[in-house]
C-alpha positions as CSV (number, residue, x, y, z in Angstrom):
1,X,-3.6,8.1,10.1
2,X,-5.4,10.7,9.3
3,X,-6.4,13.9,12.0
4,X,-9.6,15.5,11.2
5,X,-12.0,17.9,13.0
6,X,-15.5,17.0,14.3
7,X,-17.8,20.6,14.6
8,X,-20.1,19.5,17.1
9,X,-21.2,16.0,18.6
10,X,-25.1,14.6,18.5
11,X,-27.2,12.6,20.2
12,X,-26.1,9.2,19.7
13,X,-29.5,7.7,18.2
14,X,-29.2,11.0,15.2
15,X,-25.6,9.8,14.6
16,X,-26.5,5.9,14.2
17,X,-28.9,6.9,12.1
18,X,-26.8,9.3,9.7
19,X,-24.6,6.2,9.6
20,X,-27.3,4.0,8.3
21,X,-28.6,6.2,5.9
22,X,-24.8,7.4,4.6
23,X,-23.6,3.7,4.4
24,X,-26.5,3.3,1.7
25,X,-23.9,4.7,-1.2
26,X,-21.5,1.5,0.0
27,X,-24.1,-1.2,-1.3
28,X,-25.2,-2.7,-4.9
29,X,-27.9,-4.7,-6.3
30,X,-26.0,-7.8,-8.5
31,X,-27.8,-9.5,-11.0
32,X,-26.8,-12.8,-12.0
33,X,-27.9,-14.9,-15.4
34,X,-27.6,-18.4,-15.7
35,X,-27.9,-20.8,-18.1
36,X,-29.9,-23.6,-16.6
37,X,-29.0,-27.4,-18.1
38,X,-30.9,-30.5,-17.4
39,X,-28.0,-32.4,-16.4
40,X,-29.3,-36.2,-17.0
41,X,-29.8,-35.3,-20.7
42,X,-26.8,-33.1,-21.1
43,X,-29.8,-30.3,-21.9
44,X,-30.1,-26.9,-22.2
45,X,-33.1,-25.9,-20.6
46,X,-33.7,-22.2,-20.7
47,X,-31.4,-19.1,-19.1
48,X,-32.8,-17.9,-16.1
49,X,-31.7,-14.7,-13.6
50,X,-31.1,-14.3,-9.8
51,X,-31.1,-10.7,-7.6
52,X,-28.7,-10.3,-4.4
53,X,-27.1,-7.4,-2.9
54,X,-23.0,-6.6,-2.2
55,X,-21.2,-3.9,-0.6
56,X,-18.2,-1.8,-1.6
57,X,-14.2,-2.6,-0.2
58,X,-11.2,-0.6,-0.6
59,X,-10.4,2.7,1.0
60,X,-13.0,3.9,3.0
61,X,-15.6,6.7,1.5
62,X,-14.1,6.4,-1.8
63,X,-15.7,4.6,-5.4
64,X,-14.6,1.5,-5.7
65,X,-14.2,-1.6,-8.2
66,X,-14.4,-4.4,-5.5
67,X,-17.4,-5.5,-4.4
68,X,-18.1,-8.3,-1.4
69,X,-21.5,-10.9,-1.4
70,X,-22.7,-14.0,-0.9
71,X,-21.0,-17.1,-2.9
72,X,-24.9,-18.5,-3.8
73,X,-25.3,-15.1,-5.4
74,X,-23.0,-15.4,-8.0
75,X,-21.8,-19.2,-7.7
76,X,-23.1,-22.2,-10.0
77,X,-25.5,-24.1,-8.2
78,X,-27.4,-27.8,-7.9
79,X,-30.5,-28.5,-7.5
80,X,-33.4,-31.6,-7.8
81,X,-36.3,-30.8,-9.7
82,X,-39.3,-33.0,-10.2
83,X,-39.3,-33.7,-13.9
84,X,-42.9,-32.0,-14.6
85,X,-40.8,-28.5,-13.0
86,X,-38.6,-29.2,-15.6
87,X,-40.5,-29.3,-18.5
88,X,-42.5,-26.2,-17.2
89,X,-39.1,-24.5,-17.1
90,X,-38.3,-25.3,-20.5
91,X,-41.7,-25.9,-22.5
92,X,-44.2,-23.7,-20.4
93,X,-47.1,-25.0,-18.3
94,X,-49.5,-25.7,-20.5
95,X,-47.3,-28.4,-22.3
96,X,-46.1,-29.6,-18.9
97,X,-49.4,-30.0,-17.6
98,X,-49.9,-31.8,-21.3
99,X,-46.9,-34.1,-20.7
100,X,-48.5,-35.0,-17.3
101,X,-51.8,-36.3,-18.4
102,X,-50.2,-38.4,-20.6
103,X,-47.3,-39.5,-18.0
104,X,-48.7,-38.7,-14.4
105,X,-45.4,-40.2,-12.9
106,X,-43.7,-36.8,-13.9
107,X,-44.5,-35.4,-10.7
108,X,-42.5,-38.1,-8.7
109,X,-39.4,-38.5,-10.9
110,X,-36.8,-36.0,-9.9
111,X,-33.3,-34.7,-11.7
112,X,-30.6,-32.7,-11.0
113,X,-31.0,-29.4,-12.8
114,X,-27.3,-27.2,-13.0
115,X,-27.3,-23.8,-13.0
116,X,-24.0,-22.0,-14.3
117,X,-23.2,-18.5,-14.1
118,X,-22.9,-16.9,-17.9
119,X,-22.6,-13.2,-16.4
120,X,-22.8,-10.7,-13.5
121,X,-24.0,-7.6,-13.7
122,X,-24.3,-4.4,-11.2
123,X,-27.1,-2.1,-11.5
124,X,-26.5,1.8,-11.3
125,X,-30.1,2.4,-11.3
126,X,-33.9,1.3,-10.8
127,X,-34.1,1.1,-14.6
128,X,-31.7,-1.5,-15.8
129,X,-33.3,-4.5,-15.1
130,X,-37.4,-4.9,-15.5
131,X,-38.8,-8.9,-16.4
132,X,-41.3,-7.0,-18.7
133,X,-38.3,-5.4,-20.9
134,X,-35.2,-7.0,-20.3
135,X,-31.8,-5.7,-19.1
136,X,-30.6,-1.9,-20.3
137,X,-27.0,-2.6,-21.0
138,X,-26.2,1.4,-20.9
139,X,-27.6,1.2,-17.0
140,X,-25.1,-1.8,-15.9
141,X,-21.6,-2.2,-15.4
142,X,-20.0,-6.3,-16.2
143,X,-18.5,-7.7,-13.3
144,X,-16.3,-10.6,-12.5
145,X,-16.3,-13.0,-9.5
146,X,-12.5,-12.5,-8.3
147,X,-13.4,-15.3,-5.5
148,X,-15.7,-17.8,-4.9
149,X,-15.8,-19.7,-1.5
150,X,-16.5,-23.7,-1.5
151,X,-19.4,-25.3,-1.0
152,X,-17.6,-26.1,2.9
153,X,-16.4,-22.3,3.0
154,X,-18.0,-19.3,4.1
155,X,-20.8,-18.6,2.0
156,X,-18.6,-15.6,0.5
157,X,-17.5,-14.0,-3.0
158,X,-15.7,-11.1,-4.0
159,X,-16.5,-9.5,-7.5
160,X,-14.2,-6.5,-9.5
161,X,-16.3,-4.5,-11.4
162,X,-15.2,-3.3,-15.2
163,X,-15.4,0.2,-13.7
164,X,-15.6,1.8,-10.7
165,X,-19.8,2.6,-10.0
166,X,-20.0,6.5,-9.5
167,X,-21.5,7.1,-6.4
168,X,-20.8,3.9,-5.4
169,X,-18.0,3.7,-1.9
170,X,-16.3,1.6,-0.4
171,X,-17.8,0.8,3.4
172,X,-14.9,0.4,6.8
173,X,-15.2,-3.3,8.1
174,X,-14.8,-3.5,11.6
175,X,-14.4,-7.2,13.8
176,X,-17.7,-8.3,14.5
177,X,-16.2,-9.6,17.8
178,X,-13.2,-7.5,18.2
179,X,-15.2,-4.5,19.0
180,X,-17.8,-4.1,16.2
181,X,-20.7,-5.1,18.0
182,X,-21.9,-6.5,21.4
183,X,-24.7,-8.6,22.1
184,X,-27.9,-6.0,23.1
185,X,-26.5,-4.0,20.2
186,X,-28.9,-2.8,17.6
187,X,-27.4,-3.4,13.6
188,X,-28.6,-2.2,10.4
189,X,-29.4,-4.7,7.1
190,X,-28.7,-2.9,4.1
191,X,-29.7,-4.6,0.5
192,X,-32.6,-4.9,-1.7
193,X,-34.8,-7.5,-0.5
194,X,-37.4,-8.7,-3.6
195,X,-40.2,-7.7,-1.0
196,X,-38.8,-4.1,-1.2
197,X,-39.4,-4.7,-5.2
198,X,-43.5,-5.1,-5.0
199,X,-43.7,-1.7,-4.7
200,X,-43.1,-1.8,-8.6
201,X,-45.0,-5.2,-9.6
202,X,-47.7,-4.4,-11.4
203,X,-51.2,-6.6,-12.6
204,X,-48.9,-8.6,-15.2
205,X,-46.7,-9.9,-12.1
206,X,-43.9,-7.7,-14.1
207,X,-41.3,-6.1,-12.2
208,X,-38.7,-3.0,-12.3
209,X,-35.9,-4.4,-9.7
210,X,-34.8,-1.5,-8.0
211,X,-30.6,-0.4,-7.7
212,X,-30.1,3.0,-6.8
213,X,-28.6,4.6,-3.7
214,X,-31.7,5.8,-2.9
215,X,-33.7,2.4,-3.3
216,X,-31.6,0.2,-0.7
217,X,-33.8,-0.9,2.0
218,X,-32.4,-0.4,5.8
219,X,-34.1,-3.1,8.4
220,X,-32.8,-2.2,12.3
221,X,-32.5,-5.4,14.7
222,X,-30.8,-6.4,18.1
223,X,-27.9,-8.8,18.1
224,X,-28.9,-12.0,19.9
225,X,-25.6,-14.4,20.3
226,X,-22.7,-15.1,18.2
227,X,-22.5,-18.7,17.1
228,X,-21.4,-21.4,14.5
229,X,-23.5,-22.7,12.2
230,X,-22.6,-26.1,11.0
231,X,-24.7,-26.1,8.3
232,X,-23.0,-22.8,6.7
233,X,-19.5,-23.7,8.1
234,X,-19.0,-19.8,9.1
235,X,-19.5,-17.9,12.5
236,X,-23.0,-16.4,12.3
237,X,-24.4,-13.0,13.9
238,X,-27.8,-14.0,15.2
239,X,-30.2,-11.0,15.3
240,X,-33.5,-10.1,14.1
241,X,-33.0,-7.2,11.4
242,X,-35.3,-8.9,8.7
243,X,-33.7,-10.7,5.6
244,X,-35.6,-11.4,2.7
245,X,-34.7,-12.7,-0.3
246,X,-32.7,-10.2,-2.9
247,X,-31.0,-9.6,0.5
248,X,-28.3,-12.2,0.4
249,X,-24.8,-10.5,-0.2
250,X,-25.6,-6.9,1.6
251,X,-23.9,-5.6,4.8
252,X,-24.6,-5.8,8.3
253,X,-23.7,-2.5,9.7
254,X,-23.1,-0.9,13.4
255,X,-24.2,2.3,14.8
256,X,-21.0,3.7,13.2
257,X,-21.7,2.6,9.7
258,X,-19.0,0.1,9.8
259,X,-19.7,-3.7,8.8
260,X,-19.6,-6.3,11.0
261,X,-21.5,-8.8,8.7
262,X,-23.0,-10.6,5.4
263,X,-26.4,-11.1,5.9
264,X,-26.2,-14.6,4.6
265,X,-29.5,-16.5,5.8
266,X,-33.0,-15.6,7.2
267,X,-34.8,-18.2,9.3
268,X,-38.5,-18.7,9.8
269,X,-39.6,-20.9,12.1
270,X,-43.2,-21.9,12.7
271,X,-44.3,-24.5,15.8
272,X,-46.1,-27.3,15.5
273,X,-49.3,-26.0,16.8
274,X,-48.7,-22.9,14.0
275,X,-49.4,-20.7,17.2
276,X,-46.3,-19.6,17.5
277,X,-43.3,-18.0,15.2
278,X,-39.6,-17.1,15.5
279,X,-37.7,-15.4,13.2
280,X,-34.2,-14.4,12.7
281,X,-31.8,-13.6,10.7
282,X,-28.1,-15.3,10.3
283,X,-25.2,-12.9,8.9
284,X,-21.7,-14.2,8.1
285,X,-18.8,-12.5,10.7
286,X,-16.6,-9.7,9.1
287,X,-13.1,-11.9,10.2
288,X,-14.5,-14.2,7.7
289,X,-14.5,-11.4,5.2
290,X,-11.1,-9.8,6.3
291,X,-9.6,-13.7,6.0
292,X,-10.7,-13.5,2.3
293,X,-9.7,-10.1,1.6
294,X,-6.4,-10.4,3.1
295,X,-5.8,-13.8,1.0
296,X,-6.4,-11.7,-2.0
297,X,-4.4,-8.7,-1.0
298,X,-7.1,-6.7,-1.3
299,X,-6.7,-3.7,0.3
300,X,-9.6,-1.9,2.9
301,X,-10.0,-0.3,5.6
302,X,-11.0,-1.2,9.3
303,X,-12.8,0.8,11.6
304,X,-11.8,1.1,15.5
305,X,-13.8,3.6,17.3
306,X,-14.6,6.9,17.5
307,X,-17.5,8.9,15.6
308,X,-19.6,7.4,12.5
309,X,-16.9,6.7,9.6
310,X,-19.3,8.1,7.0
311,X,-19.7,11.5,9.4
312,X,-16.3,12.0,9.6
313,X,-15.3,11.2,6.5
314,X,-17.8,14.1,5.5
315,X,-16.7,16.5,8.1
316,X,-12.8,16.2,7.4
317,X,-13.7,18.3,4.1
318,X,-12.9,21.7,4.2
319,X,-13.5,22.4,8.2
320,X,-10.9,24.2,10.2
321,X,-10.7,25.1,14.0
322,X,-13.3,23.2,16.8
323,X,-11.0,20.1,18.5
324,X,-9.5,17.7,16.3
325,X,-10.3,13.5,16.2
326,X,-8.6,11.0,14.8
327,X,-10.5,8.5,12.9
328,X,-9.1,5.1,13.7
329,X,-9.3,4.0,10.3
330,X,-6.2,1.0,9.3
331,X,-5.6,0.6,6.2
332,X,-5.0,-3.4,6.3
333,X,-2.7,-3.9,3.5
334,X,-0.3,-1.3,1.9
335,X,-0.2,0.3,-1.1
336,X,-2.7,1.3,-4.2
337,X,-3.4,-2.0,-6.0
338,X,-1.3,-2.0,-9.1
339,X,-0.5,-4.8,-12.1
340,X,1.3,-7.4,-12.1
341,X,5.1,-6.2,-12.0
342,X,8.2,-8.3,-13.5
343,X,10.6,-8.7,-11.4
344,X,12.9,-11.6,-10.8
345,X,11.2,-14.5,-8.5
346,X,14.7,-14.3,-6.4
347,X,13.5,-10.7,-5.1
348,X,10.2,-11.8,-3.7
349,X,10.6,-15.8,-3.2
350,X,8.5,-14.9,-0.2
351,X,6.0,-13.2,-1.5
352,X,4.9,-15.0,-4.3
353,X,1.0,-16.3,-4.9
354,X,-0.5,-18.6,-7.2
355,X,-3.5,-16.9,-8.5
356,X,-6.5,-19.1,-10.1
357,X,-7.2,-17.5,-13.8
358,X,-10.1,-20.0,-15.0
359,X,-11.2,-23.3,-14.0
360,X,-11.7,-25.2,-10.2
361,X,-9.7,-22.3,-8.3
362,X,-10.5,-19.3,-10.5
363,X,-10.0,-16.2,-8.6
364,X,-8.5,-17.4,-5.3
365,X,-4.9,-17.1,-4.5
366,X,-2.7,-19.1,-2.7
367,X,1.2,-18.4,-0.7
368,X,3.8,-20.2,-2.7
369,X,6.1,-21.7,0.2
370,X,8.7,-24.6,-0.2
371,X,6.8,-26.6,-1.7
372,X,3.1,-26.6,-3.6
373,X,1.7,-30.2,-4.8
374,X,-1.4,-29.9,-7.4
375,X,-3.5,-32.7,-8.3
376,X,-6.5,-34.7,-7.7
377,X,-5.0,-37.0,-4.9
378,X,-6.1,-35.8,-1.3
379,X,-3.1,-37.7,0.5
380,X,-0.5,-36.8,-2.6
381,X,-1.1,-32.7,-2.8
382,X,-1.4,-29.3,-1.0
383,X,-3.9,-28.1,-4.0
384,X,-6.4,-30.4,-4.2
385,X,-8.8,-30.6,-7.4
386,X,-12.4,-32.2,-7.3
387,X,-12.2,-36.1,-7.6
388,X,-13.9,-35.6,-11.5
389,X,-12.0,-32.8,-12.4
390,X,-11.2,-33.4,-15.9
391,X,-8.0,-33.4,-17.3
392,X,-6.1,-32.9,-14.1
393,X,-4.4,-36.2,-12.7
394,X,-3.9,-37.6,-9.4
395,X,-0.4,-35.9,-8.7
396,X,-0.3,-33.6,-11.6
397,X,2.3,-30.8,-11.2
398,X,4.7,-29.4,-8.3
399,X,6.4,-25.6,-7.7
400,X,8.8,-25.4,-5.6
401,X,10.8,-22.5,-4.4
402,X,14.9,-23.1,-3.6
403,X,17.5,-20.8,-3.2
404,X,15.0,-17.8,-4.2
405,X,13.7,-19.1,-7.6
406,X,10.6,-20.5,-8.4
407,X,10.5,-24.0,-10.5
408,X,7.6,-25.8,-12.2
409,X,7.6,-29.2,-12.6
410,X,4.9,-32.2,-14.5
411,X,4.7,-35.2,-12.3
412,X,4.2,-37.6,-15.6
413,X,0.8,-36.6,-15.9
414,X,-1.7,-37.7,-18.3
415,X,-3.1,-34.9,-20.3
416,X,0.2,-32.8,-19.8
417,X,1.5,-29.1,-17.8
418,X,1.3,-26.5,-20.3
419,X,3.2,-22.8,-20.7
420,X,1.6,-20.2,-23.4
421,X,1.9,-21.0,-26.4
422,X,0.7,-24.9,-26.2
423,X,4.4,-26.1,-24.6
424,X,3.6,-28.8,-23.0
425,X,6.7,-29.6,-20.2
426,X,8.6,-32.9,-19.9
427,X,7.8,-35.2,-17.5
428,X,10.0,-34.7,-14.5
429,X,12.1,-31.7,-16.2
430,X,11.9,-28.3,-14.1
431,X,11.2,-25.3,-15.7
432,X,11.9,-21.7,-14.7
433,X,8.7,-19.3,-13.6
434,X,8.4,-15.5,-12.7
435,X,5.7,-13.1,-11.6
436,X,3.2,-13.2,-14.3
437,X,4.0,-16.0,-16.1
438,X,1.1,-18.3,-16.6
439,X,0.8,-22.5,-16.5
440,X,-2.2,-24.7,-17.5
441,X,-3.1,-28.5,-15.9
442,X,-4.4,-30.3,-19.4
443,X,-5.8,-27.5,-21.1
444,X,-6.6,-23.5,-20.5
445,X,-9.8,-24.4,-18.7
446,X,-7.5,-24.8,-15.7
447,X,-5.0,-21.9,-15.6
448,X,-2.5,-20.4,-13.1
449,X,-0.8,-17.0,-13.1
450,X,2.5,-16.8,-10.9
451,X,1.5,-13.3,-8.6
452,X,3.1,-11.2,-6.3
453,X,1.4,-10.4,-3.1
454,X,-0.6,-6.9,-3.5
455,X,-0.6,-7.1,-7.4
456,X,-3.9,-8.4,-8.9
């Protein structure tokens, strides 16, 4: 805990403010490229691209590598297209309007059109991403999704950058309802909302997409109620800071800078006379966030009272004499992230993970305890794979920990439990594991790493 000295206080309005404006270096604009597949045909359409926002984790007022947003974001997606939206995807509306002459019933058949993630990006500036040129490599920095809630999850995700983003800090997270903010309470909405980005739309409908500090928009709102959304399976903050698309993934902020939400959803609601309209805004809890980031043992810090984080933070530098604060910041989990280490599984039998490398579970982890089933069959397994996962069978593999050690075993599976190297186990024969060693369910599409909680 650290004991720092405030000069003077300010009028509590100046000080929210400061904190909105100061929390600004905390958030990110994430671009996202698809390729988009037309999935009756087996297809490749076309590659497409997707704006959102995210905000810095870690140790509070610091750069950072982790970044937190919104699972639609960054996550494959569904959806049903007619089939004449399909071809004007692909072939361009004058072909598509073609097509329909000939075949009018275009506009009534639909298809499910997939959209999978090829790469996420973070901008460092309003110049690396324009429709007219194209993306400016030198101007982004590669990211990769660490975690990526279900579809019946949160709608959450946490990305690790390739660097950390100069300028670019980490933000405290404080409980929304624990503390961070009360109904009556006013909030800030930090991201970079596409209506923000007509201000550089020209006659062509060609646009610079904005990502600089300096560029984040702040909307101010009033909290309304806590509640649960059933339709986005998370507690939601109901207030009416405006949300706009491009917003999705950005922070919710306090009057001390210090999140309390994911601005998630934005709600527009027109009666039936079109007299009259509500709108709101829906942002994701910060527990919901802390449950993740603990999961991962991901380290960050928690804010519990006191003066703005950001002003403090600022002040602590160089100041001597006046009366000295505390700033209740907690660091939640200990220790500066570090690799993997190898030890022997007996020294931490109860603090082993199972980290996701690629495939269904790809960047989540998981507590190894007793025992851990894997496989396709809800009633048979503690890990549970999509029904049409491929290569994965109903009861496929099983780790279990005794007397300190860790042990993999294949369940007679079809397609075979795999260590590096292409050795595939024996049915039924238990095999020795240890912090970083790695295992694959059919192939290396679906890989496990053995982890020890707070390595990455």
């Amino acid at each position: 805990m650290a004991v720092l000295v405030l000069l003077a206080s300010m009028p509590a309005a100046l000080a929210a403010k400061n904190a909105a404006a100061d929390s600004r270096s905390g958030v990110v604009r994430v671009l996202s490229l698809y390729e988009v597949y037309l999935v009756d045909l087996d297809l490749k359409l076309g590659e497409t691209s997707a704006v959102g926002s995210a905000f810095g984790v870690g140790r509070a007022g610091q750069e950072t590598d982790l970044f937190v947003t919104n699972r639609h974001v960054v996550g494959d997606s569904t959806e049903i297209w007619t089939m004449y939206q399909a071809y004007q995807f692909a072939l361009g509306k004058a072909q598509a309007d073609a097509m329909a002459q000939e075949t009018p019933q275009i506009h009534d058949m639909t298809t499910q059109i997939d959209f999978k993630l090829v790469r996420a990006y973070l901008l460092k500036d309003d110049y690396a991403f324009s429709s007219a040129t194209g993306l400016d490599t030198s101007r982004v920095v590669p990211c990769s999704v660490l975690y990526q809630a279900r579809e019946d999850e949160p709608d959450l995700a946490v990305l690790r950058a390739a660097e950390p983003l100069e300028g670019r800090k980490a933000l405290p997270l404080a409980p929304a309802e624990g503390g961070g903010v009360s109904v009556g309470d006013t909030v800030y909405a930090l991201g970079y909302p596409l209506s923000a980005d007509a201000a550089t739309t020209d006659e062509n409908h060609n646009t610079d997409y904005a990502g600089s500090v300096e560029s984040v928009t702040i909307t101010t709102g009033v909290v309304s109620r806590f509640v649960d959304y059933a339709t986005e399976n998370a507690r939601i903050i109901q207030h009416d800071a405006a949300i706009n698309g491009g917003n999705s993934g950005g922070p919710l902020i306090n009057d001390k800078g210090a999140v309390v939400g994911v601005n998630t959803i934005g709600f527009n609601l027109t009666g039936m006379d079109n007299a009259a309209t509500t709108n709101h805004s829906g942002s994701v809890v910060s527990e919901h966030v802390m449950k993740v980031l603990d999961s991962l043992d991901i380290q960050y810090d928690t804010y519990r009272g006191g003066p703005s984080p950001a002003l403090v933070i600022g002040i602590a530098v160089g100041v001597a004499g006046a009366a000295a604060v505390i700033l209740l910041l907690r660091k939640k989990t200990g220790g500066k992230k570090t690799a993997e280490t190898a030890v022997p599984a007996s020294a931490v039998s109860g603090e082993l993970r199972l980290q996701g490398v690629s495939g269904a579970f790809a960047g989540r982890r998981f507590p190894i305890s007793g025992q851990v089933r894997i496989g396709r069959d809800p009633a048979r397994n503690d890990l549970v794979y999509p029904a049409n996962t491929p290569g994965v069978s109903g009861a496929h593999c099983v780790l279990t920990v005794e007397n300190g050690q860790l042990w993999l075993k294949d369940l007679g599976s079809s397609h075979g439990t795999f260590l590096p190297g292409g050795n595939r186990l024996t049915a039924n024969q238990p095999v020795r594991l240890s912090p970083g060693d790695r295992f694959c369910l059919g192939s290396e599409t679906e890989m496990f790493q053995i982890a020890v909680k707070g390595g990455v």
